[in-house]
Backbone and ligand atoms as CSV (ligand in chain L), in Angstrom:
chain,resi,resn,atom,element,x,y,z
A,1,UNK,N,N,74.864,125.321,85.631
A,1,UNK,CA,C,76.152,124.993,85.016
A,1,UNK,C,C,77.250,125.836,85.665
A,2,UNK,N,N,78.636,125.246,86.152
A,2,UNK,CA,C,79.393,126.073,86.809
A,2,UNK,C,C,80.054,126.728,85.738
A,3,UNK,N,N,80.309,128.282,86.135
A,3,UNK,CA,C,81.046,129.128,85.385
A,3,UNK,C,C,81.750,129.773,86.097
A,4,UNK,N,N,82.943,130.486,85.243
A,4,UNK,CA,C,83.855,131.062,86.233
A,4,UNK,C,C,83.767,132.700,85.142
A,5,UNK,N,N,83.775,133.757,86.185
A,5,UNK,CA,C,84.118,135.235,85.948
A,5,UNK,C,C,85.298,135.895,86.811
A,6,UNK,N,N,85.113,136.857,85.978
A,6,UNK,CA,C,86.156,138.202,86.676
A,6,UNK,C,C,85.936,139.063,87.430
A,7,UNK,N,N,86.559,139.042,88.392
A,7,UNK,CA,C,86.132,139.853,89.839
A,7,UNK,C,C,87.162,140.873,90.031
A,8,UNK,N,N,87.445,142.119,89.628
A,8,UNK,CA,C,88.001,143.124,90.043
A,8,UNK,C,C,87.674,143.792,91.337
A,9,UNK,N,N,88.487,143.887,92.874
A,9,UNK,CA,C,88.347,144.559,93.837
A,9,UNK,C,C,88.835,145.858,93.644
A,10,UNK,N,N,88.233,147.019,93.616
A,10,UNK,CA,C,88.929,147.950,92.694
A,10,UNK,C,C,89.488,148.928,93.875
A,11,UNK,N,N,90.576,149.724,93.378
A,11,UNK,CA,C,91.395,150.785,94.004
A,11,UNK,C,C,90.940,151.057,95.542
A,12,UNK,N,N,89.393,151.752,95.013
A,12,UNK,CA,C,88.942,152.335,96.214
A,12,UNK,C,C,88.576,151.560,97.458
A,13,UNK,N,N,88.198,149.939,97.241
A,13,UNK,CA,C,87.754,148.811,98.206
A,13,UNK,C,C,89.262,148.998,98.844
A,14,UNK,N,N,89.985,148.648,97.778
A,14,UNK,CA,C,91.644,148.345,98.770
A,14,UNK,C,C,92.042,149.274,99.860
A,15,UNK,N,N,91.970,150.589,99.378
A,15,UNK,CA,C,92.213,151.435,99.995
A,15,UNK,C,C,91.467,151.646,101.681
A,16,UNK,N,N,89.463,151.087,101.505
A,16,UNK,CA,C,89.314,151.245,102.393
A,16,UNK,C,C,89.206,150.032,103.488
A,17,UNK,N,N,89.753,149.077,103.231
A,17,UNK,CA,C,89.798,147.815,103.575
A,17,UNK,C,C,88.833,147.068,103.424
A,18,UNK,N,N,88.316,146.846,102.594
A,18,UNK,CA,C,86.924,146.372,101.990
A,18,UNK,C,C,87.403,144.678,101.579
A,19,UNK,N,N,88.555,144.866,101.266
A,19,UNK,CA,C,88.798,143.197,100.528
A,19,UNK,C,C,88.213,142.197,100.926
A,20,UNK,N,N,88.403,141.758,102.557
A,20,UNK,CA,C,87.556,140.755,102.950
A,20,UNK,C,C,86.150,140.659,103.167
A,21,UNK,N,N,86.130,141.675,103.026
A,21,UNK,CA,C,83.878,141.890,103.326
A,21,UNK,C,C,83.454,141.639,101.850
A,22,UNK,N,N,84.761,142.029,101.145
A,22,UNK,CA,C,83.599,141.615,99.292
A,22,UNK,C,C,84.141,140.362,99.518
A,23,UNK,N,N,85.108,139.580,99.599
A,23,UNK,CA,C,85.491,138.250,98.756
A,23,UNK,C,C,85.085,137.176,99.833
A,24,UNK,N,N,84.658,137.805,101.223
A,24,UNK,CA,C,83.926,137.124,102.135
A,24,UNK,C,C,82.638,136.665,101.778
A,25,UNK,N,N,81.758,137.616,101.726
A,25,UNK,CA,C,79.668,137.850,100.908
A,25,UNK,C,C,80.074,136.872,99.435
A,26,UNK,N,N,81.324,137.074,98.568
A,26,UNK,CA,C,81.511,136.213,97.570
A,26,UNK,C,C,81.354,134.530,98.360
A,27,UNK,N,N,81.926,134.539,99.005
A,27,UNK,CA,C,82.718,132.859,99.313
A,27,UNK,C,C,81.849,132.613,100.139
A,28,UNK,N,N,80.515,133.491,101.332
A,28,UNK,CA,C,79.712,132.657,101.710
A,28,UNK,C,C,78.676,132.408,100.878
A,29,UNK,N,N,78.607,133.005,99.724
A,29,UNK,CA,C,77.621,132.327,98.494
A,29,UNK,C,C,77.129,131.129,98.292
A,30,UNK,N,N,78.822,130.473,98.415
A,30,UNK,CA,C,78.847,129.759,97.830
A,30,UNK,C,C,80.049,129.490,96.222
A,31,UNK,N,N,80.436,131.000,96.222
A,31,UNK,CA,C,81.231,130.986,94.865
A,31,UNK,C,C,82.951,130.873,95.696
A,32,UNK,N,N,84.164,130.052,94.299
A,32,UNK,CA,C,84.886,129.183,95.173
A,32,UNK,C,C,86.073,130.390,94.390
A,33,UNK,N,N,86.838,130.759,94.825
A,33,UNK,CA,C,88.013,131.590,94.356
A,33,UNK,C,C,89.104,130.692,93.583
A,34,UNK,N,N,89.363,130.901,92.594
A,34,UNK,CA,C,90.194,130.226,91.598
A,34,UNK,C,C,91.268,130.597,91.292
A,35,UNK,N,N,91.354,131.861,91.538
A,35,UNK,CA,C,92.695,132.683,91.273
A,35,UNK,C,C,92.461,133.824,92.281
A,36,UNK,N,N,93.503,134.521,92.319
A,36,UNK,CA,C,93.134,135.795,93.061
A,36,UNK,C,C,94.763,136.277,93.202
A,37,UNK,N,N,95.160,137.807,93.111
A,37,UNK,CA,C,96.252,138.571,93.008
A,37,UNK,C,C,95.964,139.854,93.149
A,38,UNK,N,N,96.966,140.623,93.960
A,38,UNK,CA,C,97.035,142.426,93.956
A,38,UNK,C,C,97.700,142.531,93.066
A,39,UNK,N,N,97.214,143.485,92.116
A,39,UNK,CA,C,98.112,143.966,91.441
A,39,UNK,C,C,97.393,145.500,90.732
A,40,UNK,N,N,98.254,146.298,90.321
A,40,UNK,CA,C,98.100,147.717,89.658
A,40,UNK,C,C,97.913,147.583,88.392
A,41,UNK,N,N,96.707,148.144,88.114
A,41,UNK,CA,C,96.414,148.405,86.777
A,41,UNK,C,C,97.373,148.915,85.918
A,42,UNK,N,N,97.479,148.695,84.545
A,42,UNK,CA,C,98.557,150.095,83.806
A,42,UNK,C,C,97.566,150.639,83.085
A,43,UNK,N,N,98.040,151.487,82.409
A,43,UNK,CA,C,97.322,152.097,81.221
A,43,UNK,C,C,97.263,150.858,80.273
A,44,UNK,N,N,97.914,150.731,79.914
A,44,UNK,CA,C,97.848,149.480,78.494
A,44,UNK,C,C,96.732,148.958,78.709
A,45,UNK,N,N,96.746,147.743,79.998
A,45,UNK,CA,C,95.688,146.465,80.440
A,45,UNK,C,C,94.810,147.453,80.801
A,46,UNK,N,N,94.643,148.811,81.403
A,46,UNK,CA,C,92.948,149.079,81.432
A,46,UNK,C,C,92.294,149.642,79.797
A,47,UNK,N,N,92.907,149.952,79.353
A,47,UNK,CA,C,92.701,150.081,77.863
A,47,UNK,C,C,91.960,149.065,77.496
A,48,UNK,N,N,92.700,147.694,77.642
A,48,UNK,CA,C,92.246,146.712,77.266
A,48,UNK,C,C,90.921,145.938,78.014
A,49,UNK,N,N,91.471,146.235,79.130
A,49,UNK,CA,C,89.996,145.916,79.865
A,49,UNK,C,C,89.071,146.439,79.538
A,50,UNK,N,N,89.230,147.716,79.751
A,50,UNK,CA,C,87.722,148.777,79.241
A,50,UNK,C,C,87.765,149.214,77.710
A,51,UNK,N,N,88.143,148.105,76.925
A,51,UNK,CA,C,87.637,148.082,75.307
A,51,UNK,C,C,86.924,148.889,74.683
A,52,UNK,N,N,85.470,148.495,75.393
A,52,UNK,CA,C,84.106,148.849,75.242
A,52,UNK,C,C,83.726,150.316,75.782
A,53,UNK,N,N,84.688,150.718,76.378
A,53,UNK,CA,C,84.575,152.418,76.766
A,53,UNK,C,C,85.591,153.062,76.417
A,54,UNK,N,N,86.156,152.643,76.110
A,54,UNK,CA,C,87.438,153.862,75.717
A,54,UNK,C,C,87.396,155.162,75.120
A,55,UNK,N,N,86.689,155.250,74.519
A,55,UNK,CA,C,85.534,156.322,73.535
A,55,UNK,C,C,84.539,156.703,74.732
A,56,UNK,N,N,84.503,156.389,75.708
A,56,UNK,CA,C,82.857,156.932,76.444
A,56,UNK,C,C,83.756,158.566,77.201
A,57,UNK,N,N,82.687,159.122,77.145
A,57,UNK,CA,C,83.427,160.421,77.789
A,57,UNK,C,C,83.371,160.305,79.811
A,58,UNK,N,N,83.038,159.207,80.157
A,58,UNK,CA,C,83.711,158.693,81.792
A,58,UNK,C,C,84.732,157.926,81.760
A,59,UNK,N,N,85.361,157.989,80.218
A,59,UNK,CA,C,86.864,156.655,80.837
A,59,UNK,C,C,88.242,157.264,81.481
A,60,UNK,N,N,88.340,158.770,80.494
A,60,UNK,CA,C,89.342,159.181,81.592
A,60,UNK,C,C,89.438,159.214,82.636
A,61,UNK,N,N,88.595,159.418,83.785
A,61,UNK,CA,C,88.702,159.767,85.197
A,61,UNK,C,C,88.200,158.517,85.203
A,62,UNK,N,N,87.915,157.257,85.081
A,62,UNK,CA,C,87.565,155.708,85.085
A,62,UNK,C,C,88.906,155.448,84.798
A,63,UNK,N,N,89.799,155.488,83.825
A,63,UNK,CA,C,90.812,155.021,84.108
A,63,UNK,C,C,92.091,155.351,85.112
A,64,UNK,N,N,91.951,157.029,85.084
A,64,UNK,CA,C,92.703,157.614,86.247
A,64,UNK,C,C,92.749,157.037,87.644
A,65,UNK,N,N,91.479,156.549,87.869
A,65,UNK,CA,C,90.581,155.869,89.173
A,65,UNK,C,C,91.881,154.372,89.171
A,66,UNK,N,N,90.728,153.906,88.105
A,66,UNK,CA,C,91.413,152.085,88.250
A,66,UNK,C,C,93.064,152.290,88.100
A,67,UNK,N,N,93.571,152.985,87.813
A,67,UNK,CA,C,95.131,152.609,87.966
A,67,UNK,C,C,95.840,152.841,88.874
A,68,UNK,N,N,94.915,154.019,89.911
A,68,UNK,CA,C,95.550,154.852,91.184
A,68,UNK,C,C,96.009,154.137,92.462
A,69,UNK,N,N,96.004,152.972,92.316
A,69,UNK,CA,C,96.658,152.026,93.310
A,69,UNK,C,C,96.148,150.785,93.142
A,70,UNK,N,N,96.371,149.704,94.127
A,70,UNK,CA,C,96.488,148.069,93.639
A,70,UNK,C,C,95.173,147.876,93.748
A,71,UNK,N,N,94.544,147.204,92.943
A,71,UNK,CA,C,93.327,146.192,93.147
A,71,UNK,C,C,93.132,144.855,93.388
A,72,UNK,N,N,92.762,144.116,93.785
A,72,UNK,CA,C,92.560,142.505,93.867
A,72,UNK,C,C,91.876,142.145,92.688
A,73,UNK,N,N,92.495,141.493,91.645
A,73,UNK,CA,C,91.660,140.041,90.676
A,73,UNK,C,C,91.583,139.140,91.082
A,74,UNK,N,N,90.423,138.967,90.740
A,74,UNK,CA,C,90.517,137.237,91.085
A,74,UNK,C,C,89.214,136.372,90.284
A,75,UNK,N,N,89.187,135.175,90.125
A,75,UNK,CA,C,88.226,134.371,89.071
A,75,UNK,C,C,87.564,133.998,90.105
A,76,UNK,N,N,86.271,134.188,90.091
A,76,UNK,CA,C,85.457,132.965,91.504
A,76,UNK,C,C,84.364,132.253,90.106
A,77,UNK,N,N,84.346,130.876,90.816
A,77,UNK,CA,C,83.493,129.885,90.220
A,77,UNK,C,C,82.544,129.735,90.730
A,78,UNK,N,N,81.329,129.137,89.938
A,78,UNK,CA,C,80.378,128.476,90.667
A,78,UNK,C,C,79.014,128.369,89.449
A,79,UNK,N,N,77.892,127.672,89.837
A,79,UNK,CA,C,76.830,127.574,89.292
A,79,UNK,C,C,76.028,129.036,89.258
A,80,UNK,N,N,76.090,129.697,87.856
A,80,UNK,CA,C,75.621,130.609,86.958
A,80,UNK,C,C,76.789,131.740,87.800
A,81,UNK,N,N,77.622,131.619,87.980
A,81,UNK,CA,C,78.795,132.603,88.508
A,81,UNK,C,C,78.575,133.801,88.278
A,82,UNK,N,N,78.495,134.069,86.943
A,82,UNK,CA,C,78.223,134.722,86.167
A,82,UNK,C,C,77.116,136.200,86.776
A,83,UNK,N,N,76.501,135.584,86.313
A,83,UNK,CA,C,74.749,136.968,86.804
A,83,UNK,C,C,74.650,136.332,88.679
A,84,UNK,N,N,75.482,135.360,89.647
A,84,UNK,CA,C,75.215,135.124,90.272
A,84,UNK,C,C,76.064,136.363,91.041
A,85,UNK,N,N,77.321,136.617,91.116
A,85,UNK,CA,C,78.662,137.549,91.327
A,85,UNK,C,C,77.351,139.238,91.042
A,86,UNK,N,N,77.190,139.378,89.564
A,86,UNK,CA,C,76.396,140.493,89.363
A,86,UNK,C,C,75.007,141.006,90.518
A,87,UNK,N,N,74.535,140.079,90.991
A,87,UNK,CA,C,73.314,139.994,91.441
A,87,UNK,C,C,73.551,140.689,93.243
A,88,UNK,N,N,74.980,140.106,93.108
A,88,UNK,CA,C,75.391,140.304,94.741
A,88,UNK,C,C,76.336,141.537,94.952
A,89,UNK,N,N,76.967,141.781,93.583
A,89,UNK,CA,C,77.537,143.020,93.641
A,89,UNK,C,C,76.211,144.517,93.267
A,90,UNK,N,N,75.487,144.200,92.829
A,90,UNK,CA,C,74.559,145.157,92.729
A,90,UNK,C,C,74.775,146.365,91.162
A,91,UNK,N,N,73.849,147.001,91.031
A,91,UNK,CA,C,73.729,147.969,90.388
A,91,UNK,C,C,74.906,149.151,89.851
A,92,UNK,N,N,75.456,149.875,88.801
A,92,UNK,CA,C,76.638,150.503,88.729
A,92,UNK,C,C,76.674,151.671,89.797
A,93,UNK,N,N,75.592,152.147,89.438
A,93,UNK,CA,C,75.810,153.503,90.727
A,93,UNK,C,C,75.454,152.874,92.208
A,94,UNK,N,N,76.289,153.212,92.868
A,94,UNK,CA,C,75.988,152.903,93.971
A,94,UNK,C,C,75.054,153.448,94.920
A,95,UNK,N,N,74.391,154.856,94.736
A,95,UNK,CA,C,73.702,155.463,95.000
A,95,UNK,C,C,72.563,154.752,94.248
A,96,UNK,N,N,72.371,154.418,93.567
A,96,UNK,CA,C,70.870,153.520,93.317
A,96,UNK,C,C,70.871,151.972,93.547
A,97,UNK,N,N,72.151,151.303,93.732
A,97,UNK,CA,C,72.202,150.073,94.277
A,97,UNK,C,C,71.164,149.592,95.472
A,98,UNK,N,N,70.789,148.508,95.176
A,98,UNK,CA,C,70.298,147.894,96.594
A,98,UNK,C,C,70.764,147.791,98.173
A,99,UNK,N,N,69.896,148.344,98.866
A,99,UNK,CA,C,70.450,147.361,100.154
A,99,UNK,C,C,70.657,145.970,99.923
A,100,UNK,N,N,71.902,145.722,100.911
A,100,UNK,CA,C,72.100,143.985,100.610
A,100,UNK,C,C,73.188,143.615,99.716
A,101,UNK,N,N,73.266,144.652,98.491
A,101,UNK,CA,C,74.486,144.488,97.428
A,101,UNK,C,C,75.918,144.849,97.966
A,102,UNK,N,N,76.604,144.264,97.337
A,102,UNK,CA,C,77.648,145.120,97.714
A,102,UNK,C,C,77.861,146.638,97.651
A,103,UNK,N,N,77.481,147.158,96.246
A,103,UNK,CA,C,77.670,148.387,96.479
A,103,UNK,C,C,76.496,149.476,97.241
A,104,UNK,N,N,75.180,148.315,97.130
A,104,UNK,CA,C,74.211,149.148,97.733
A,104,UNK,C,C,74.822,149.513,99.186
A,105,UNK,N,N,75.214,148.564,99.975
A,105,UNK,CA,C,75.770,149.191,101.273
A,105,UNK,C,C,76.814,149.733,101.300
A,106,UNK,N,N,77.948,149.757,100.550
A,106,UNK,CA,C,78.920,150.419,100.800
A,106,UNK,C,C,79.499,151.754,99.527
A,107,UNK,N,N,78.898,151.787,98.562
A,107,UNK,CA,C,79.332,152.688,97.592
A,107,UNK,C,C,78.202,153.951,97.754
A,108,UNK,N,N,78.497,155.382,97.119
A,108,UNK,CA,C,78.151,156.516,96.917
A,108,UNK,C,C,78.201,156.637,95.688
A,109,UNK,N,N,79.212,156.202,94.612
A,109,UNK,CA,C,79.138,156.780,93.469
A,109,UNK,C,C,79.181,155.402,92.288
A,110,UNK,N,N,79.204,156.213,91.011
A,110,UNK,CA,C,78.787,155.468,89.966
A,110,UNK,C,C,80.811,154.985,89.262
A,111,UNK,N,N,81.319,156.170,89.962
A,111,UNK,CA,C,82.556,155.255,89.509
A,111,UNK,C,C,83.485,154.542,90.320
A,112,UNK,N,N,83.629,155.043,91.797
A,112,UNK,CA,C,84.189,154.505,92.936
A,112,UNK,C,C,83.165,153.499,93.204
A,113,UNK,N,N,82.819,152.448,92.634
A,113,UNK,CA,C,81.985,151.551,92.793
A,113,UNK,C,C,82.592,150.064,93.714
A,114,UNK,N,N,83.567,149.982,94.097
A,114,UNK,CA,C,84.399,149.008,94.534
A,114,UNK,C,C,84.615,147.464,93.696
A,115,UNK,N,N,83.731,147.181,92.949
A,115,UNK,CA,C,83.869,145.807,92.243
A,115,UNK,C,C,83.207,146.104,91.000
A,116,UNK,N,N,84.188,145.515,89.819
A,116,UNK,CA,C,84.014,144.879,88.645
A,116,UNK,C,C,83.766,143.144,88.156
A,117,UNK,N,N,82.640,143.035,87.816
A,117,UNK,CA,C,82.250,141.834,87.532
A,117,UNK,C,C,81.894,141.885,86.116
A,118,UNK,N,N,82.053,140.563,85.576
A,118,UNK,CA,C,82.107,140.291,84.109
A,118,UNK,C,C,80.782,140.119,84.499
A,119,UNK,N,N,80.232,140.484,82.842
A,119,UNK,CA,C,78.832,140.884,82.783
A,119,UNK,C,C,78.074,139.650,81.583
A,120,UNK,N,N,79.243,138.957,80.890
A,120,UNK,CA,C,78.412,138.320,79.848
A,120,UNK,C,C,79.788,136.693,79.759
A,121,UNK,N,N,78.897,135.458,79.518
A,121,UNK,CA,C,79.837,134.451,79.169
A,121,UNK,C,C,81.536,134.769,78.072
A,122,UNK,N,N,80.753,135.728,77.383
A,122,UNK,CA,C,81.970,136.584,76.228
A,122,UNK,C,C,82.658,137.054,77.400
A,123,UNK,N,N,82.682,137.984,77.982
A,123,UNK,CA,C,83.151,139.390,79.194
A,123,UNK,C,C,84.269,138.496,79.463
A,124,UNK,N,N,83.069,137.262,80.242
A,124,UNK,CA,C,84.336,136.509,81.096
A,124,UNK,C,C,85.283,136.326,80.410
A,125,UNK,N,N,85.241,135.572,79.356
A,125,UNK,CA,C,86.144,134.654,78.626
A,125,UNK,C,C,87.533,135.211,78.066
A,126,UNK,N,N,87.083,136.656,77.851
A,126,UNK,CA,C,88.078,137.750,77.252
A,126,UNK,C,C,88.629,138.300,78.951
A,127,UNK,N,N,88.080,138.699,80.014
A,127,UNK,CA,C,88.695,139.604,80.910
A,127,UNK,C,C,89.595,138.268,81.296
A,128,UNK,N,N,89.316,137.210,81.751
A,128,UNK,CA,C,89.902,136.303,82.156
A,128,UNK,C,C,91.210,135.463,81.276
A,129,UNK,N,N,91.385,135.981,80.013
A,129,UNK,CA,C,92.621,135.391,79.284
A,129,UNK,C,C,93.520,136.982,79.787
A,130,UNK,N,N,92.473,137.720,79.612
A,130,UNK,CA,C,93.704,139.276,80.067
A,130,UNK,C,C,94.538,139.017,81.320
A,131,UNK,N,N,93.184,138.449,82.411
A,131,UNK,CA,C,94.021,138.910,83.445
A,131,UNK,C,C,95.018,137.736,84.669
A,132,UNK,N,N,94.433,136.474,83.316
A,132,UNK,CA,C,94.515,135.206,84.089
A,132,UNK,C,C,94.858,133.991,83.169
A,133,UNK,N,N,96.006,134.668,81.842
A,133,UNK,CA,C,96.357,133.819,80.906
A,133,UNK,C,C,96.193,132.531,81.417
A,134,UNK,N,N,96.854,131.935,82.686
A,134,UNK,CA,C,97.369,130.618,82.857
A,134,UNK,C,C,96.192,129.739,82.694
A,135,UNK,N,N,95.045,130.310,83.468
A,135,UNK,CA,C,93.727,129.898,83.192
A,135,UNK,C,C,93.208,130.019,81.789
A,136,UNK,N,N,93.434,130.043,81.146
A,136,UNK,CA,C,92.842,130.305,79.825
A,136,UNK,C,C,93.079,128.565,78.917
A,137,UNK,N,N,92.109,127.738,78.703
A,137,UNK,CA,C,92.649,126.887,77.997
A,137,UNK,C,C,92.410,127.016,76.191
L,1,CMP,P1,P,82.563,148.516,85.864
L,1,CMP,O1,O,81.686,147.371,86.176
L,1,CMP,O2,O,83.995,148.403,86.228
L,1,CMP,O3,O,82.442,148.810,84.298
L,1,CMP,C1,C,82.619,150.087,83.755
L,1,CMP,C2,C,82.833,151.106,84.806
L,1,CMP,O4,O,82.690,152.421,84.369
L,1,CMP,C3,C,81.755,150.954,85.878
L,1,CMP,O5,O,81.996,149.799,86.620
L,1,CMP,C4,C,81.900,152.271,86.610
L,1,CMP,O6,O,82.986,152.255,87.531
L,1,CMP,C5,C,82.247,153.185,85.466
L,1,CMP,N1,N,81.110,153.939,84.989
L,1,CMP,C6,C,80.054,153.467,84.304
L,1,CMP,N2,N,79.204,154.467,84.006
L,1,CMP,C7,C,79.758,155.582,84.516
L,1,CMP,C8,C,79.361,156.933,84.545
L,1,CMP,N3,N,78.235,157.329,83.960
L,1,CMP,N4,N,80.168,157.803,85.168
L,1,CMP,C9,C,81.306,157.396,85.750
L,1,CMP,N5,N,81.741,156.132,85.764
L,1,CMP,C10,C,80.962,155.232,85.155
């Protein structure tokens, strides 16, 4: 069944020119880009993004991170999008990520991880009215 998620290219990808090598490995998948924008986190919208951590004692320096310069959003579609996006971005720490993942080859750490992917049909449905009202029906 095609589904569409949330794909955060985060701070640190931008910075090291990573954009096209993730949304490239995305799009030769097979998954189709639906939206996509640079833009800077604020405090407010990562608040809101990271709901579910705000209370965790890694969100300060998690949010310090995600707001410290522009990231790429963007929605990619496709059949099981979903755990399909997860599967290819790999594991949170990147130091235990797979070869082959995204972060297995290119990340060191558990918070400079370069990509955020929605993790559940809910995830999507909520990150994607945040970050992609127009899409939202
Ligand atoms: P993300 O998929 O964006 O969702 C939550 C983020 O919190 C995660 O990627 C990591 O960047 C970060 N994170 C999760 N666990 C930890 C941790 N133990 N220490 C630091 N950052 C973490």
């Amino acid at each position: 069944m095609s589904e569409r998620t949330l794909v955060l290219i985060k701070p640190d990808a931008v910075r090291r020119g990573l954009v096209g090598e993730i949304t490239g490995r995305l799009e030769r998948k097979g998954l189709a880009i639906e939206a996509l924008v640079l833009r800077t986190m604020d405090a407010e919208l990562a608040d809101q993004h990271y709901a579910e951590h705000v209370d965790k004692a890694f969100y300060p320096p998690l949010k310090e991170f995600m707001t410290s310069g522009p990231l790429v959003a963007a929605v990619f579609s496709g059949d099981q999008a979903i755990d399909v996006v997860r599967a290819l971005v790999g594991k949170t720490d990147g130091r235990a990520a797979a070869a082959g993942t995204i972060r297995g080859d290119f990340s060191l750490s558990n918070r400079e991880n370069l990509v955020h992917a929605s993790d559940s049909p809910d995830s999507a449905k909520r990150e994607i009215a945040l970050w992609f009202p127009e899409l939202s029906v």
